[in-house]
N, C-alpha and C positions, 0 to 999 in steps of 0.2 A: 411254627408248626405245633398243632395240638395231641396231649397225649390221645385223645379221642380218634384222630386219626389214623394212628397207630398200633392200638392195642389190638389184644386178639380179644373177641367178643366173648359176654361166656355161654352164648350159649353155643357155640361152637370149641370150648373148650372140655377134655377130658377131667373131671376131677374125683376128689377122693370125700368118703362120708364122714365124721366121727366115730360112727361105730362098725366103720367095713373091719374084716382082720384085715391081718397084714399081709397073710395068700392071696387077696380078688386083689389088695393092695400094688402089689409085688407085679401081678399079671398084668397088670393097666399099665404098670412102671415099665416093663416090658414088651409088651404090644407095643408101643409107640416110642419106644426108646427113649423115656422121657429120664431126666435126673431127679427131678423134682413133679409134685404137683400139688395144685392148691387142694386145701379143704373144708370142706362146708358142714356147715348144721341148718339143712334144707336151703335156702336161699341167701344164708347170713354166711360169709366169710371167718373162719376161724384162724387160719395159717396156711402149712406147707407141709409138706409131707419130705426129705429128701431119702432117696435109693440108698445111699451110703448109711444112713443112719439104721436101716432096715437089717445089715450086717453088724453093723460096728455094734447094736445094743446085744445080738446072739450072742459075739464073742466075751461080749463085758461080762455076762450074767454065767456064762462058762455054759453057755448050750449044748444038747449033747441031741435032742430030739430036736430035729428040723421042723419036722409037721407039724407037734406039737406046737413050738414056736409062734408057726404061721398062721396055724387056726386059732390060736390063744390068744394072740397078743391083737389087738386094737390101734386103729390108725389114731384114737383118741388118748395111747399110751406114749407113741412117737413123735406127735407130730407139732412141730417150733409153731410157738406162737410170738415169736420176737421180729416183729416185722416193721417198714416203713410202709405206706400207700402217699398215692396222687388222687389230683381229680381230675375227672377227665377233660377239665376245660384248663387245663395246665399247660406250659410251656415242656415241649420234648425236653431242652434242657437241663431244665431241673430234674428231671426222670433220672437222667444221664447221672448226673450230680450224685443223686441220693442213690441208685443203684451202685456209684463205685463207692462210696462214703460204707456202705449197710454191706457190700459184699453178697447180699441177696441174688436168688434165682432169677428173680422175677417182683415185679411192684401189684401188689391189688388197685385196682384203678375203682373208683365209686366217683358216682354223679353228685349232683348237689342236694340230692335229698338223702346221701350217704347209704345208697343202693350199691350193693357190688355187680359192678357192670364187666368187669373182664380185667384184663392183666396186660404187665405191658415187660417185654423180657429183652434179654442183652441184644439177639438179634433184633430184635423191631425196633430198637435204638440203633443199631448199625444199618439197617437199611433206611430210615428216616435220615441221617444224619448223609446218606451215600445219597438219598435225595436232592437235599440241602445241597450238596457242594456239586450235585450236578458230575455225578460219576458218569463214565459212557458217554459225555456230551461235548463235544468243543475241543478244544486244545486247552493243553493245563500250562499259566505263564507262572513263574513265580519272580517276582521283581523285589530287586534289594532294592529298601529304600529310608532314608533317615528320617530319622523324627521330627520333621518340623511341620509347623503348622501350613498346611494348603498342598501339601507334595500329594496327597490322595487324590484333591480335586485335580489334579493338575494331570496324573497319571488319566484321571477316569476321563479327560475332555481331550486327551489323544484318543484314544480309545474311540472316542464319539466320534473326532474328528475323520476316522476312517473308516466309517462306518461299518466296524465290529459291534457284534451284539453278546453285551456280558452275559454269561450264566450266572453266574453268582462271584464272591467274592470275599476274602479273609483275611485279616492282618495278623501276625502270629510273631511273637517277643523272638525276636531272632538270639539270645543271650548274647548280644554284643551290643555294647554301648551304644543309644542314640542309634540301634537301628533295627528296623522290621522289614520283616517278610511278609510280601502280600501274594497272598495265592490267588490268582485269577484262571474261571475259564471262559473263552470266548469264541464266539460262536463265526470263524472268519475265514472267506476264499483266500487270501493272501496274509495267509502266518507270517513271511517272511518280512511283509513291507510296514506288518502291523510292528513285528520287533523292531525292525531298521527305524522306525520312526517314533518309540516308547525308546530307546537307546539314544537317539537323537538330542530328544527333551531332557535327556542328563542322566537319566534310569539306568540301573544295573542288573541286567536278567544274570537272575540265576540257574534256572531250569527252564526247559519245554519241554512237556511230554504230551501225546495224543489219550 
């Protein structure tokens, strides 16, 4: 899955200028309840702007005038430019990766002629990935199973053999020696004869949930 299909586009995004203050700042921050938002110098990507940063530099400097503050101060004086981006013909993945790696809001996503095309943030990784594993669909099996070579094929051609239709599927280190956890969901009128017969071929269910 592609960060491209994922991201919020920008021209459907709210952003912040270089030289807005920090009051039209603050108000955009607030209208839409954001934490953050990006910021531009007309069409070129410069960083982020985040809400917290907007208080924490008041109290640094020992502020005493708020208004003052807010009409003085420049998103061009706040705002991080310490950032990671993707492109948008990237694997969601690696989104994933670099957004927990950077601690970031949000990723700037640019095309290949290194155009800032939109952003790609913690939710739109959470419902991409709730895509992937096929959230809301099937029955969820999880089968303990040991590491040896052909035990996948072998699970996935019961599976066929009863003519269950997978939704997707994951193999995840169970920290126990020489053995993993495959999360499967499948798409099947009879849960029960599908287990009785993934149990049969040797398999150890561990969970079923809808």
């Amino acid at each position: 899955m592609y960060v491209k299909n994922h991201m919020l586009h920008k021209n459907k995004l709210t952003t912040l200028e270089l030289d807005d203050d920090i009051e039209s700042a603050l108000e955009k921050l607030n209208q839409g309840d954001f934490l953050s938002l990006p910021v531009l110098d007309g069409n070129e990507f410069k960083g982020y702007l985040m809400k917290e940063v907007i208080f924490r530099k008041f109290f640094e400097i020992g502020g005493k005038d708020r208004e003052e503050y807010l009409r003085n101060t420049k998103v061009k004086d706040l705002y991080n430019t310490n950032y990671k981006s993707i492109k948008e013909d990237e694997y969601v993945e690696n989104a994933s990766y670099l957004l927990k790696e950077w601690r970031t809001p949000f990723l700037p996503v640019f095309d290949y002629k290194e155009h800032f095309v939109g952003i790609l943030t913690h939710n739109s990784i959470f419902n991409a990935f709730s895509e992937i594993f096929g959230l809301e669909k099937g029955t969820r099996i999880v089968v303990n199973m040991l590491d040896i070579p052909g035990q996948l094929a072998k699970l996935t051609e019961v599976i066929r053999k009863e003519n269950a239709n997978i939704i997707n599927f994951a193999a995840v280190d169970a920290k126990v020696l020489d053995v993993y956890r495959v999360i499967i969901r499948v798409d099947t009128s009879d849960v029960v004869g599908l287990i009785e017969k993934i149990e049969k071929a040797g398999f150890k269910i561990g969970e079923i949930s809808k």
